[in-house]
C-alpha positions in Angstrom: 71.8 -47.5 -146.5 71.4 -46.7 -150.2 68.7 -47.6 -153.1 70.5 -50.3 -154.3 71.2 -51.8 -150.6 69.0 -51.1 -148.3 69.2 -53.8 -146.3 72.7 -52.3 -145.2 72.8 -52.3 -141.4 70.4 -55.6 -141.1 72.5 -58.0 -139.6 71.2 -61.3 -140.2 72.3 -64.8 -138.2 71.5 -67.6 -140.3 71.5 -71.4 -139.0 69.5 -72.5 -142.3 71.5 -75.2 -144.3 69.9 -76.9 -147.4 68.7 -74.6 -150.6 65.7 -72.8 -149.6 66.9 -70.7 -146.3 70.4 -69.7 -147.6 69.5 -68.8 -150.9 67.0 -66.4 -149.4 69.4 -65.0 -146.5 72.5 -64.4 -149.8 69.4 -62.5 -151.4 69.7 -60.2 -148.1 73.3 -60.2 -148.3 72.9 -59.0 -152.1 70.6 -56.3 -150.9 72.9 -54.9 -148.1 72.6 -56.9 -144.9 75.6 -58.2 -142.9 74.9 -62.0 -142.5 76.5 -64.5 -140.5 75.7 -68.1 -141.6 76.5 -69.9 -138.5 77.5 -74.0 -139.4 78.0 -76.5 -137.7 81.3 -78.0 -136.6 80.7 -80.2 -140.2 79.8 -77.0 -142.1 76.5 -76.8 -144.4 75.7 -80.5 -145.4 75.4 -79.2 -149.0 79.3 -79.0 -148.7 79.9 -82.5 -148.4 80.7 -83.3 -152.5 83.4 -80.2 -152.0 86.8 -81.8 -152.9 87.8 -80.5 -150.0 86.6 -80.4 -146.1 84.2 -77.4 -145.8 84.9 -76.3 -149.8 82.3 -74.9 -151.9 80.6 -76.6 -154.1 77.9 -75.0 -156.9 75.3 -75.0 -154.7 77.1 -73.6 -151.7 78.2 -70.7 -153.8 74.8 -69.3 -154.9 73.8 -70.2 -151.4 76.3 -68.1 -149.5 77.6 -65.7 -151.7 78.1 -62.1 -149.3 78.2 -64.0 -145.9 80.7 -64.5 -143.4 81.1 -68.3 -142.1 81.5 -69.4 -138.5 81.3 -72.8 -137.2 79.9 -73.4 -133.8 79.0 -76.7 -131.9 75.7 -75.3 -130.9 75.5 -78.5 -128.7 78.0 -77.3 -126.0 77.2 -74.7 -123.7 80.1 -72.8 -124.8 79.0 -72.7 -128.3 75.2 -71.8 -127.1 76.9 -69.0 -125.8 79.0 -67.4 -128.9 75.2 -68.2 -130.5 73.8 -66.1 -127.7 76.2 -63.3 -128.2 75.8 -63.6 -131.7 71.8 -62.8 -131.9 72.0 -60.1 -128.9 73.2 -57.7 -131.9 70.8 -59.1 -134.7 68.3 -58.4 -136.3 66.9 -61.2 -138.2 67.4 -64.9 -137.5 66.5 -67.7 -139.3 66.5 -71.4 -138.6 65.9 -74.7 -141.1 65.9 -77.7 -137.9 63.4 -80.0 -138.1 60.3 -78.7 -136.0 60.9 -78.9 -132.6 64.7 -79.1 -132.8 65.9 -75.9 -132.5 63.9 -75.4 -129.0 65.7 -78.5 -127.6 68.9 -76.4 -128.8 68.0 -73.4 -126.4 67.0 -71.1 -129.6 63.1 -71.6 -129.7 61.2 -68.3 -130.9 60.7 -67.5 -126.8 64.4 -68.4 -126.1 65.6 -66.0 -128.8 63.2 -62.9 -128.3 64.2 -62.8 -124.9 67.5 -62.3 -125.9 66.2 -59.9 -128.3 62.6 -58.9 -128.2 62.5 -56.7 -131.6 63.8 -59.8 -134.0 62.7 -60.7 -136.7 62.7 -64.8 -136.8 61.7 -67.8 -139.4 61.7 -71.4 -139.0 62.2 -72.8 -143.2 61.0 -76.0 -142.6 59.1 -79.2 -145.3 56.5 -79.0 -144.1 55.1 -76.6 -141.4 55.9 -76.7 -137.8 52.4 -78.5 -136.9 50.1 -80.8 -138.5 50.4 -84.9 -138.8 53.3 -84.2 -141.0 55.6 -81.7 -139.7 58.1 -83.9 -138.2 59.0 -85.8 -141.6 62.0 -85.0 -143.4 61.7 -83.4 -147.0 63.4 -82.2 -149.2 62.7 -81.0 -152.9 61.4 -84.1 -154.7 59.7 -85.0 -151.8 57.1 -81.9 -151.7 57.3 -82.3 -155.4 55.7 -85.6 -155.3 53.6 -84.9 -152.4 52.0 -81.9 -153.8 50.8 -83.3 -157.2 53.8 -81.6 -159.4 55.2 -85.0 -160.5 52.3 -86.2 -161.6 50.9 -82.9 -163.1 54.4 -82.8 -165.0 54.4 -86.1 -166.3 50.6 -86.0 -167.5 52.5 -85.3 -171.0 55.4 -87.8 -170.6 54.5 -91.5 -169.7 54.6 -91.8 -166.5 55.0 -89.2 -163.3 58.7 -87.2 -163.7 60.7 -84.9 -161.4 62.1 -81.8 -162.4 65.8 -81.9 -161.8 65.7 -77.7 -161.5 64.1 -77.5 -157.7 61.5 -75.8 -158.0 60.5 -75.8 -155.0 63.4 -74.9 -152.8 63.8 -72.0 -155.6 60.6 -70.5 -154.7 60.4 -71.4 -150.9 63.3 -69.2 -151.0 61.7 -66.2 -152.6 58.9 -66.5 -150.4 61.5 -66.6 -147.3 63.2 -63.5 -148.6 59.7 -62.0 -149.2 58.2 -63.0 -146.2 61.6 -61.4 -144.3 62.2 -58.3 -146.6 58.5 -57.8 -145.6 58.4 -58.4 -141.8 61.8 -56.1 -142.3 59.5 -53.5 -143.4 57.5 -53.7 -141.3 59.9 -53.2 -138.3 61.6 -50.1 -139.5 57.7 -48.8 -139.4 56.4 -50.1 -135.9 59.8 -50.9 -134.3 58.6 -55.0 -133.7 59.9 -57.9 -134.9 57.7 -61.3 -136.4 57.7 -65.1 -136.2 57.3 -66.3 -139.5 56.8 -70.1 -140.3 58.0 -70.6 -143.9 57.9 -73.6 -145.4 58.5 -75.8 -149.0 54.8 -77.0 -148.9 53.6 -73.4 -149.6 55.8 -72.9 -152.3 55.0 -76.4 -153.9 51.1 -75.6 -153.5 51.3 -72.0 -155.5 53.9 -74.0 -157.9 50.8 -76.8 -158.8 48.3 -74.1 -158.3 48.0 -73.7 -162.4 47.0 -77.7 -162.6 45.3 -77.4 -159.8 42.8 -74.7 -160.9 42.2 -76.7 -164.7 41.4 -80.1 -162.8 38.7 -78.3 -160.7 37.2 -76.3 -163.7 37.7 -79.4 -165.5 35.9 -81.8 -164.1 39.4 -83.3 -162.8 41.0 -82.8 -166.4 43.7 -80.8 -167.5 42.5 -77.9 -169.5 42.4 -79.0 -173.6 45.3 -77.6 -175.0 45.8 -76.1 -178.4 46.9 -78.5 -181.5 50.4 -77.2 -181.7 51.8 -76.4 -178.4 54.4 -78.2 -178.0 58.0 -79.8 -178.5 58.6 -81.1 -181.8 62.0 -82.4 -183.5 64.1 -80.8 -186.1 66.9 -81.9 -188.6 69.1 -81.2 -185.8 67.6 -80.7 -182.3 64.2 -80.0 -180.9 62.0 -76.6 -180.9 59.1 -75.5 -178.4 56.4 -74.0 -181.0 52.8 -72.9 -179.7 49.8 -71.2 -182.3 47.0 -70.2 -179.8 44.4 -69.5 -182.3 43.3 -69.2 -185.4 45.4 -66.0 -186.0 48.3 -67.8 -184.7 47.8 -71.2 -186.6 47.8 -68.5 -189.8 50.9 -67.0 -189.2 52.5 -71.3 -188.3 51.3 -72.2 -191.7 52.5 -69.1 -193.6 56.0 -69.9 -192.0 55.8 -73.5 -193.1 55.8 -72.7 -196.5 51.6 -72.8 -196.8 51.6 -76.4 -197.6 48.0 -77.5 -198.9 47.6 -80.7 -196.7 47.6 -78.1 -193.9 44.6 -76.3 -194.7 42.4 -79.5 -195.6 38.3 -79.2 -194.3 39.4 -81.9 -191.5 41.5 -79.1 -189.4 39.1 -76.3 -189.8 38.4 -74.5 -187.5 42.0 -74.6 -185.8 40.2 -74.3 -182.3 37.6 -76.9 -182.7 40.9 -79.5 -182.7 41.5 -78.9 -179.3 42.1 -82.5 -177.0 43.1 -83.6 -174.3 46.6 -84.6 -174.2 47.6 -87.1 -176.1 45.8 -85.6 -179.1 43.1 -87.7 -180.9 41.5 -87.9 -184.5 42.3 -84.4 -186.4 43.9 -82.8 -184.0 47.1 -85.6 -183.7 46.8 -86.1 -187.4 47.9 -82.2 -187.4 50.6 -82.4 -185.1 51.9 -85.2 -187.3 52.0 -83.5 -190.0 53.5 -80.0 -188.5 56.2 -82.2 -187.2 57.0 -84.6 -190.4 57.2 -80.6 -192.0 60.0 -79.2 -189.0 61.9 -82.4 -189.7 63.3 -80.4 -193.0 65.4 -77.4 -191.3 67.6 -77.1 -188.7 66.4 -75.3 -185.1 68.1 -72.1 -185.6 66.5 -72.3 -189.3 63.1 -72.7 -187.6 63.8 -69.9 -184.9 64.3 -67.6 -187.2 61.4 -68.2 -189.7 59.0 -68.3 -186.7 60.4 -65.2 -185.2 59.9 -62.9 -188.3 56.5 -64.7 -188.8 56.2 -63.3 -184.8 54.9 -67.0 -183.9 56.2 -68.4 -180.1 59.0 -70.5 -180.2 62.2 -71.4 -178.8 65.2 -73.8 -179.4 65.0 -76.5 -176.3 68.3 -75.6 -174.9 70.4 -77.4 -172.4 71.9 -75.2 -169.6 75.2 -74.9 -170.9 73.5 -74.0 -174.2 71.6 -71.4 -172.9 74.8 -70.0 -170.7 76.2 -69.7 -173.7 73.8 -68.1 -175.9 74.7 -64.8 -177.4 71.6 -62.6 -176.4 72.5 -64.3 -172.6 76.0 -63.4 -173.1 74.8 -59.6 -174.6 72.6 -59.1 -171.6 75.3 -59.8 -169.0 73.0 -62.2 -167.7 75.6 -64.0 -165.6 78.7 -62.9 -163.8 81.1 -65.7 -163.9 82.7 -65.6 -160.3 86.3 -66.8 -158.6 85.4 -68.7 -155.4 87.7 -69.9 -152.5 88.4 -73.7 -153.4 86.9 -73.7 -157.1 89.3 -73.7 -160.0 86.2 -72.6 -162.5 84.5 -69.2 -162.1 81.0 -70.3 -161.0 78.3 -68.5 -163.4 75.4 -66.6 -161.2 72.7 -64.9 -162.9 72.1 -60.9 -161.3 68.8 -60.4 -159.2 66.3 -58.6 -159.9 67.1 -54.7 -159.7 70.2 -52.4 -160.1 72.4 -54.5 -158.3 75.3 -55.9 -159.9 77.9 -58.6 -157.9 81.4 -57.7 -159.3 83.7 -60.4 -159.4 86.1 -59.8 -156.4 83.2 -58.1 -154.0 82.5 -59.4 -151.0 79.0 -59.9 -152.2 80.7 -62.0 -154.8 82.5 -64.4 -152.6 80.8 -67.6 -151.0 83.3 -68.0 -147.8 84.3 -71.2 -146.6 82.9 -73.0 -143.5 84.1 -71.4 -140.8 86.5 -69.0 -142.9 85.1 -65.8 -140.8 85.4 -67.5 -137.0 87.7 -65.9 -135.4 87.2 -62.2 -136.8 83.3 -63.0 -135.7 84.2 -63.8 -132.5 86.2 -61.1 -131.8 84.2 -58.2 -133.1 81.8 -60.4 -130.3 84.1 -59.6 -127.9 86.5 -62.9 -127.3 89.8 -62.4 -126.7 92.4 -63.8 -128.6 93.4 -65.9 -126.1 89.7 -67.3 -125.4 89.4 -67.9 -129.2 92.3 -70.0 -129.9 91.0 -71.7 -126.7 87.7 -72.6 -128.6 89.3 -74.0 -131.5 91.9 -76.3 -129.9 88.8 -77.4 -128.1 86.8 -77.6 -131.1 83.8 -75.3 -130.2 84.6 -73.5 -133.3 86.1 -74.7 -136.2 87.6 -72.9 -139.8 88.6 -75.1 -142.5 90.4 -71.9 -144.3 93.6 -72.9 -143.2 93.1 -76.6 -144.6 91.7 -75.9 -147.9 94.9 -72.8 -148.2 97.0 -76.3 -147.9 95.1 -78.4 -150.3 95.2 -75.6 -153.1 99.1 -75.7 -152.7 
């Protein structure tokens, strides 16, 4: 174990498929831990767009970067058993069934820790394992729209809109690693292990908390928001521009060239113009005219002006845009990785900390399904013999060998 990985010696078996769970199991794997992402015979269902069976796709990579790949049939007694085997040496494992499921599998919280009383285990789950909703399947959008982020997004667009970013299965998976790193922790102090019941509600509930808070202090409004804070067009593109108050709204107008019409009796003071959304009366007559005014330079012109004026702003970038923009590209904010079935090196941004994923790593390589089965077993103690055994019978299954011939 070192500073930078000190998770190393954690050895983590991880049934969770989806975004949330494996995203926070790689975080352990980036951190030190030896984890086993154990698939089934199908692998991950997030690999089904891979151009081949059991490739990687985008999502698998950031998902499963650092892990080893098996692929069990969990179903047949002789793939309960490799499972079995499997979390008699762990130390963590984690599970994303819907509620209920994994228990009928023989891996239940009780089934598990009396294999192994010290573990630490998680169920990642929609929406809790009780209440009137647990047993319904969710995904992202799904808590999104549940939860009140839709709507709270779209209060400035025209109708309700989903963020295309997931949101919530990005911070149900901090959480998870949180929650994990934390129970973690906590064992290396008191020597026990924890059940923890994570799930994408919580996450979407601290993700809407911000709206949530305004409407209640609000009367069930959204907070007024300043005149110009906002998005706002430009000869070429679009630029987010915000003036807080009336030093800020000084510094806007100094930047704009002090144009009279913007210091007219009507729009004094700047923080009596505050509305809510859309603006009405002064305030939208402002924003009219600050945006007719940005529709004579270019965005980067703007950027600039604004930044040596010290006003918050930003270009509104696309992704690829913002992959590509030079301060990201000076930070080393991405390391552009080769992965097993991808011809493009797949960009991942570092985590937090001094830990760095060289290209060529293990930490940098997301296997593919079942690329790790037979070394797993045998390190568990299956002989060679029994092994090929379990794949002719297709307990296990690897699909390294058939995505080796597709890349031919």
């Amino acid at each position: 174990m070192t500073q930078d990985l000190p998770f190393t010696g954690v050895v983590v078996v991880d049934l969770s498929q989806g975004i949330a769970g494996p995203l926070a199991t790689m975080m352990l794997a980036q951190y030190g831990a030896t984890v086993i992402k154990v698939e089934p015979p199908g692998g991950d269902w997030l690999r089904a767009p891979a151009r081949v069976p059991g490739g990687n796709t985008g999502v698998t990579v950031s998902g499963n970067m650092g892990k080893r790949s098996i692929c069990v049939d969990l179903k047949s007694e002789r793939g309960a058993e490799i499972l079995r085997r499997l979390i008699a040496g762990a130390s963590v494992f984690v599970e994303s069934y819907r509620p209920g499921v994994i228990g009928r599998l023989g891996f239940s919280y009780e089934d598990v820790t009396t294999l192994n009383p010290e573990i630490v285990y998680a169920s990642v789950s929609g929406f809790g394992q009780s209440g009137p909703h647990a047993q319904r399947p969710a995904m992202d959008p799904v808590l999104q729209a549940y939860a009140g982020l839709m709507a709270e997004h779209g209060t400035f667009l025209d109708r309700p809109h989903r963020l295309i970013t997931i949101p919530v299965d990005l911070t149900a998976a901090l959480f998870t690693f949180s929650a994990l790193s934390v129970a973690l922790y906590g064992k290396r102090s008191h020597g026990k292990g924890a059940y923890l019941d994570l799930n994408l509600l919580q996450a979407a509930a601290w993700l809407d908390l911000h709206a949530l808070h305004e409407r209640l202090l609000h009367d069930g409004r959204l907070a007024p928001q300043p005149t110009i804070y906002g998005n706002y067009r430009t000869a070429d593109g679009e630029i987010f521009l915000a003036a807080l108050n009336e030093t800020e709204w000084a510094r806007v107008r100094a930047a704009l060239g002090d144009d009279n019409r913007l210091v007219a009796d009507r729009f004094r003071p700047y923080g009596a113009l505050r509305a809510p959304e859309p603006h009405t009366g002064a305030s939208a007559e402002l924003r009219a005219l600050v945006a007719e005014l940005l529709l004579g330079g270019t965005t980067a012109e703007w950027v600039e002006r604004f930044n040596a004026h010290r006003i918050m702003c930003a270009p509104v970038n696309d992704s690829l845009t913002f992959l590509r923009d030079p301060h990201v590209e000076q930070l080393g904010l991405f390391e552009h990785l080769t992965q097993p079935g991808l011809d493009t090196p797949v960009p991942i941004p570092g985590l937090p900390g001094p830990v760095p994923i060289p290209e060529g790593s293990p930490r940098s390589v997301s296997p593919l399904a079942g690329a790790d089965t037979a070394d797993v077993l045998a390190e568990h103690g299956f002989a060679a013999a029994e092994i090929e055994e379990l794949l002719a019978a297709g307990v296990v299954v690897s699909f390294a060998d058939s995505a080796a011939v597709a890349a031919e």
